[in-house]
C-alpha positions as CSV (number, residue, x, y, z in Angstrom):
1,X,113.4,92.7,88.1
2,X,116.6,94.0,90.0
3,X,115.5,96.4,92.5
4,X,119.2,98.0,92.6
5,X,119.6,98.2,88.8
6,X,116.1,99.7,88.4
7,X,117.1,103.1,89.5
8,X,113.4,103.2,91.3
9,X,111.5,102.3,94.5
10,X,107.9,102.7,95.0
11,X,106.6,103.1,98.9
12,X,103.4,103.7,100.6
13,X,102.5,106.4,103.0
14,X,101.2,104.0,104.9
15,X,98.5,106.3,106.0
16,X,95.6,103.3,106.0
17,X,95.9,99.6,104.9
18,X,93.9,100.2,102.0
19,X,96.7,102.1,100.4
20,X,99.1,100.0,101.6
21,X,96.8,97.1,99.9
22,X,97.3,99.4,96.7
23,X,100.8,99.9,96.4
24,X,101.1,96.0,97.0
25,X,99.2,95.6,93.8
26,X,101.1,98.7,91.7
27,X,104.3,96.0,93.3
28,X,103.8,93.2,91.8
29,X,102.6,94.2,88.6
30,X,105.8,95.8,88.4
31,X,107.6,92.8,89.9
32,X,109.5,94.6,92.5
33,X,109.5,94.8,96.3
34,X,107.1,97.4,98.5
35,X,109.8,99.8,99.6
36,X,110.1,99.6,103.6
37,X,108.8,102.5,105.6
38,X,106.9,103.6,108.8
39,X,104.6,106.7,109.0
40,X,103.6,107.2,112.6
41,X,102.6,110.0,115.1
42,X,104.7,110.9,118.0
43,X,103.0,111.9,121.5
44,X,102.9,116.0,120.5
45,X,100.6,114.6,117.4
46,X,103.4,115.1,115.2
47,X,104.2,113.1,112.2
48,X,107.3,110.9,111.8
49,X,108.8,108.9,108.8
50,X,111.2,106.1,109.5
51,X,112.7,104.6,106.4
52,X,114.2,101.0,106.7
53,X,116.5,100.9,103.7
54,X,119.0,102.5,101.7
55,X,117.6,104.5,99.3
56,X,120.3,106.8,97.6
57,X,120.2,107.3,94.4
58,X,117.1,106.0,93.2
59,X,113.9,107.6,91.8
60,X,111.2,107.2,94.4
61,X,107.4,106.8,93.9
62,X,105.0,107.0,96.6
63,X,101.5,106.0,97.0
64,X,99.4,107.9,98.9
65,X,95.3,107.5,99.2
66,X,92.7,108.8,102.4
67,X,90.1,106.4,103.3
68,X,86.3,107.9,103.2
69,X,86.1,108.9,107.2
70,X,89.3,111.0,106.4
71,X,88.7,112.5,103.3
72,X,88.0,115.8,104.6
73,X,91.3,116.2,106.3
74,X,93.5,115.9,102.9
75,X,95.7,118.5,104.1
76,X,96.8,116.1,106.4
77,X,97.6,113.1,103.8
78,X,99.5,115.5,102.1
79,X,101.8,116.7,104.8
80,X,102.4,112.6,105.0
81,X,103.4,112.8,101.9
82,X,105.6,115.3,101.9
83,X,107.5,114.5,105.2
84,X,108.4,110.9,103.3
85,X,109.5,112.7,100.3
86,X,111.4,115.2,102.8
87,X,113.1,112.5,104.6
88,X,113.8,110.4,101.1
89,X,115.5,113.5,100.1
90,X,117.9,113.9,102.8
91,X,118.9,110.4,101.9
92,X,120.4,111.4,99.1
93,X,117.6,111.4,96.3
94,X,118.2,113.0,93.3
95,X,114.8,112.5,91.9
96,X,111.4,112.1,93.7
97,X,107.8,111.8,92.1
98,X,104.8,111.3,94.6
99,X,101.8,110.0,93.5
100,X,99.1,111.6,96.0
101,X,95.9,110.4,94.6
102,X,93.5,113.0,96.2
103,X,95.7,116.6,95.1
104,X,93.9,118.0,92.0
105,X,96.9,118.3,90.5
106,X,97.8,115.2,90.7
107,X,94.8,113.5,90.7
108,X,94.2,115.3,87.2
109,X,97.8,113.4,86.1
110,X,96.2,110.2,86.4
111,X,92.0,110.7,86.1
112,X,92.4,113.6,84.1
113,X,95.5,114.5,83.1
114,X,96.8,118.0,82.3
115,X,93.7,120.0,82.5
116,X,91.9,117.5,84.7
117,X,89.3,117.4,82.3
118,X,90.1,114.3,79.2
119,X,88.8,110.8,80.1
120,X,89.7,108.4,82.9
121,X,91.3,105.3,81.3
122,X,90.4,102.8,83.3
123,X,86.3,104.2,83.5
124,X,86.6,104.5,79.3
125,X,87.5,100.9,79.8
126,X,85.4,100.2,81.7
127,X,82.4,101.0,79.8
128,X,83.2,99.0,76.7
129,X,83.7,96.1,78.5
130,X,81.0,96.3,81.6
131,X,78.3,98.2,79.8
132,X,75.6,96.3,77.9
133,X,75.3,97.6,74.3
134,X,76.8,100.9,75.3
135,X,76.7,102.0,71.9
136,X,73.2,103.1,72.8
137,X,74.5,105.4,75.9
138,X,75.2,108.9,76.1
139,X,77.5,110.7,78.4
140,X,75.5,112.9,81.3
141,X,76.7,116.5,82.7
142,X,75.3,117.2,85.8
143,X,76.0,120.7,85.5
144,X,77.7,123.3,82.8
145,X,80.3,122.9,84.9
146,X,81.2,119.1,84.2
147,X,80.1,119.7,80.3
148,X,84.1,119.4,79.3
149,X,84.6,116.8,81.3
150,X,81.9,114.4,79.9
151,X,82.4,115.9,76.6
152,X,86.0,114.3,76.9
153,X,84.5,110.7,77.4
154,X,81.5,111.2,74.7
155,X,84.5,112.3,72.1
156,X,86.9,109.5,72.9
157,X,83.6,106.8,73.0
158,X,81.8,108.0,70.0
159,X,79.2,108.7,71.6
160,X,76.1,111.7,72.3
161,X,76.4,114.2,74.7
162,X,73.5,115.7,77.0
163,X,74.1,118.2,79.8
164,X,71.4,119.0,82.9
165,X,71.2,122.4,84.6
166,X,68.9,124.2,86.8
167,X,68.0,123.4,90.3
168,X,65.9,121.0,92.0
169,X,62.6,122.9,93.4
170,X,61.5,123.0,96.9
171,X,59.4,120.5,98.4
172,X,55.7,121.7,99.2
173,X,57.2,120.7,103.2
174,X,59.8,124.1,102.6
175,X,57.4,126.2,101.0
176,X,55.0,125.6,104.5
177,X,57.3,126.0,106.8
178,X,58.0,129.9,105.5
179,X,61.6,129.4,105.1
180,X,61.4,130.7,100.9
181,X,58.6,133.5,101.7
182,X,59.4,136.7,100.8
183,X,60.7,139.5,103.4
184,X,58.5,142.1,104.6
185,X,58.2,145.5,103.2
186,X,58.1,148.5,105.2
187,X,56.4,151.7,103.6
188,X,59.3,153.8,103.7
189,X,58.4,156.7,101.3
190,X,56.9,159.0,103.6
191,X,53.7,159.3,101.8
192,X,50.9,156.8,103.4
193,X,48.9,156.8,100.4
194,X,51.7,155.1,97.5
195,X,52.1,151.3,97.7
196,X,55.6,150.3,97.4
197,X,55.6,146.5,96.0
198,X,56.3,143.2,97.7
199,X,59.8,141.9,97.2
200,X,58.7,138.6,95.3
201,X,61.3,135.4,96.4
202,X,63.9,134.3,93.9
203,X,62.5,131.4,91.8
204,X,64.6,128.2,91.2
205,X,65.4,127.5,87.3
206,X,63.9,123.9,87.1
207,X,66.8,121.2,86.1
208,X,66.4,120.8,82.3
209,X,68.2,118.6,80.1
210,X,69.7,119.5,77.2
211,X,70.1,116.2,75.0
212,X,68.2,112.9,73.9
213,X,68.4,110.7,76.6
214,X,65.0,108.9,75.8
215,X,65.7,105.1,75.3
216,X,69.2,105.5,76.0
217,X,71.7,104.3,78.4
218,X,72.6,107.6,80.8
219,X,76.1,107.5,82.3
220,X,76.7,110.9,84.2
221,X,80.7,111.0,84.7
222,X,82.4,113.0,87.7
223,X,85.9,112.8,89.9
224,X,84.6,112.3,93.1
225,X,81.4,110.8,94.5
226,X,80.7,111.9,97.8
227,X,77.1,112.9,99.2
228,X,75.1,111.4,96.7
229,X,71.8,113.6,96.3
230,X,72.6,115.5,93.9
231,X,73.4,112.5,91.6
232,X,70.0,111.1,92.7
233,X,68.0,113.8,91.9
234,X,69.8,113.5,88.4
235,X,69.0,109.6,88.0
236,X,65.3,110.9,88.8
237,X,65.1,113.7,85.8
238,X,67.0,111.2,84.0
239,X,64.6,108.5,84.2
240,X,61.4,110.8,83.6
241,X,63.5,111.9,80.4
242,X,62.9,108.3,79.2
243,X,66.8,106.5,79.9
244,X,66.2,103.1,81.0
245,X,69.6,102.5,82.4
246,X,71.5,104.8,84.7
247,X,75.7,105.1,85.4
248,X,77.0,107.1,87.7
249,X,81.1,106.5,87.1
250,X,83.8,108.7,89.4
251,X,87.3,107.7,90.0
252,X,87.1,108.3,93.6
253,X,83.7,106.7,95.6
254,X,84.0,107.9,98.9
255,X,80.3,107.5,99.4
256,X,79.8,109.1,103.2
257,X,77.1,109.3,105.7
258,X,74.0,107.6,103.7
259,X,75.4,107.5,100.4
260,X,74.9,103.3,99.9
261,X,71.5,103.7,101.1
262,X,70.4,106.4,99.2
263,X,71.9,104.9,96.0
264,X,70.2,101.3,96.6
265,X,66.6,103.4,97.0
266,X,67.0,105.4,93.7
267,X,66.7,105.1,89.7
268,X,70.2,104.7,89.6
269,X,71.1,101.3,87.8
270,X,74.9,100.8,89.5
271,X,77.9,103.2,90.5
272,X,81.3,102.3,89.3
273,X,84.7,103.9,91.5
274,X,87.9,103.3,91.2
275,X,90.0,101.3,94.8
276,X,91.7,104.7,95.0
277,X,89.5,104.9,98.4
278,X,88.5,101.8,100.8
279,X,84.7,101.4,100.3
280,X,84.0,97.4,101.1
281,X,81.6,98.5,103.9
282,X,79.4,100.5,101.3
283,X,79.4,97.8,98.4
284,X,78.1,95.6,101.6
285,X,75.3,98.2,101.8
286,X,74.4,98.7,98.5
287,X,75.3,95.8,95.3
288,X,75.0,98.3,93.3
289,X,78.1,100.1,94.0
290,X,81.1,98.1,91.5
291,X,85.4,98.5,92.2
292,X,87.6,99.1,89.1
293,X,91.4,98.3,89.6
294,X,93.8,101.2,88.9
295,X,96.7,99.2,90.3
296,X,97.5,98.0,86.9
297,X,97.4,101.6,85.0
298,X,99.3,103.3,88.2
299,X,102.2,100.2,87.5
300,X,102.8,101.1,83.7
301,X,102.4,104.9,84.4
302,X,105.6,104.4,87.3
303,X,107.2,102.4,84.2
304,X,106.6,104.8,81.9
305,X,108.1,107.9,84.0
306,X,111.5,106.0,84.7
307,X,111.8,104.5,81.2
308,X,111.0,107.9,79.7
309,X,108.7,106.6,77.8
310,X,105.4,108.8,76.3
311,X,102.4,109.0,79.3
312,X,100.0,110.2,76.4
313,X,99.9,106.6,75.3
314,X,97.7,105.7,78.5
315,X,95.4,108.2,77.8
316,X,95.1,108.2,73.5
317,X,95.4,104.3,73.1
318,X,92.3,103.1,75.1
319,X,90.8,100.1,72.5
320,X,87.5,101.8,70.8
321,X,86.0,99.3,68.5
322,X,85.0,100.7,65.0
C-alpha cells in the first residue's frame, strides 16, 4: 500500500515493547510502515514526544497498551496518549483517532462497543473454534452486575445463560479470630431491670447460581482479569454445581501478584486473554493461561474507519454455525 496516498499512519505510544510488538502486527496486516516516534521522560519526570516524520494531513491511529506492573497507573498511559495526539496535531492534523486499549470508552469500541456490554469478537471466535463441543456450554455471570454482558455472548452463541450471586462465607479461621462478632451492647435505657437485645452480625447471602450448569461446559466472561479469587471461588461453586469444564475468557489478562498460581491450583480448566497486555511470564507459570491475537481485528477496524466503511460488521458477522 502507498503510505502517502493512504491518507493514514498508525504509531505506537511506545510506552512498553509489548505495544510496540502490537502495532507491528496491526502494520503489517495492513501492509504499511510503523509510523516513527519517540515517547520519553525528560529529567523533571516530564513526558516528551518526538515525531520523526512528516505527518500533515494524514489521519493518525495510535496504539496504546500498559503492561500488567503498570496497569494501575492508566492515568499515566493516557496522558502518553494524548501528548502524541497533542504534538500530531500541531503538525497539521486534520483528523486524529487514538486507540487507547485500557479507557473504558474506548476499550468498550473494540471489546464491547457502544455500551461496553455486546460480545468480544475475537473471544466469540474463539470459542467456536478452541472450545470442545461448545454447544454443550453456557455462558457464566459472576455477579448481576456482568448478567448483560454474558447475556450478549449467550445471545450471539445460541447458547444458555446462568448467573451467580451472593458472597463467599467466612472461613471458620475469621469467625475465631472475632473479627465478624457482634459489637457490644451497653444498657442504655436507664432502667437496670429491661434487656435491650444483642446487635446480631450481618450474615453473608451464600453465592447461588441461577441456571443449569450440571454437565455443562462453564465459561464465565469478563473485561479484565486481574486478582483472580474471585474467579476462583466461582470455578469452585461452579464445579460442585456439576460443570465439568471451566472458561474463564477477558479481553485483558493482566493476571498480578499470584494470579498464575492461584489459577494452576484451582477447578478452572484454562483462561483465555487477549495480547492487549504482555503476560509471557504468567503463561510460563501457569499452561493454563492461552493468548488470542487482536492485531488482526484492530487492522480491519483502522481500515474500516478511513474507508468509511460500517464497524458493526466486526461485531454482527462473527461465523455461528447453524
Amino acid at each position: 500500500m502507498n503510505v502517502a496516498k493512504s491518507g493514514y499512519r498508525v504509531f505506537s505510544a511506545n510506552s512498553t515493547a509489548a505495544c510496540t510488538e502490537l502495532a507491528k502486527k496491526i502494520t503489517e496486516r495492513l501492509g504499511v510502515e510503523l509510523g516513527k516516534s519517540v515517547v520519553y521522560q525528560e529529567s523533571n519526570r516530564e513526558t516528551r514526544v518526538d515525531v520523526k516524520e512528516s505527518v500533515r494531513g494524514q489521519t493518525i491511529f495510535i496504539i496504546q497498551t500498559i503492561p500488567s506492573k503498570q496497569c494501575k497507573m492508566r492515568k499515566r498511559g493516557s496522558i502518553v496518549c494524548k501528548l502524541l495526539a497533542s504534538m500530531l496535531a500541531k503538525a497539521g492534523l486534520t483528523h486524529i483517532i487514538t486507540m487507547d486499549l485500557h479507557q473504558k470508552e474506548i476499550q468498550g469500541f473494540f471489546s464491547f462497543p457502544v455500551d461496553n456490554l455486546r460480545a468480544s469478537p475475537f473471544l466469540l471466535q474463539y470459542i467456536q473454534e478452541e472450545v470442545p463441543d461448545y454447544r454443550n456450554a453456557i455462558i457464566v455471570a459472576k455477579s448481576p452486575s456482568a448478567a448483560k454482558r454474558a447475556q450478549s455472548y449467550a445471545e450471539r452463541l445460541r447458547l444458555g445463560l446462568a448467573v451467580m450471586h451472593g458472597e463467599a462465607q467466612c472461613s471458620e479461621s475469621d469467625m475465631a479470630d472475632g473479627r465478624h462478632s457482634p459489637p457490644c451492647v451497653r444498657n442504655t435505657s436507664g432502667h437496670p431491670g429491661l434487656e435491650l437485645p444483642l446487635m446480631m452480625a450481618k450474615e453473608k447471602p451464600p453465592i447461588t447460581v441461577v441456571g443449569d450448569v450440571g454437565g455443562r461446559i462453564a465459561i464465565i466472561v469478563d473485561d479484565i482479569i486481574d486478582d483472580v479469587e474471585d474467579f476462583v471461588a466461582a470455578a469452585e461453586i461452579l464445579k460442585e454445581r456439576g460443570a465439568y469444564k471451566i472458561y474463564i475468557m477477558a479481553t485483558h489478562g493482566l493476571l498480578s501478584a499470584d494470579a498464575p498460581r492461584l489459577i494452576e491450583e484451582s477447578a478452572i480448566d484454562e483462561v483465555v486473554v487477549t495480547n492487549t497486555v504482555p503476560h509471557e511470564v504468567q503463561k510460563l507459570q501457569c499452561p493454563k493461561i492461552k493468548t488470542v491475537d487482536v492485531s488482526m481485528i484492530l487492522a480491519e477496524a483502522i481500515r474500516r474507519i478511513h474507508n468509511g466503511e460500517s464497524m458493526a460488521y466486526l461485531f454482527r458477522n462473527i461465523t455461528v454455525d447453524d
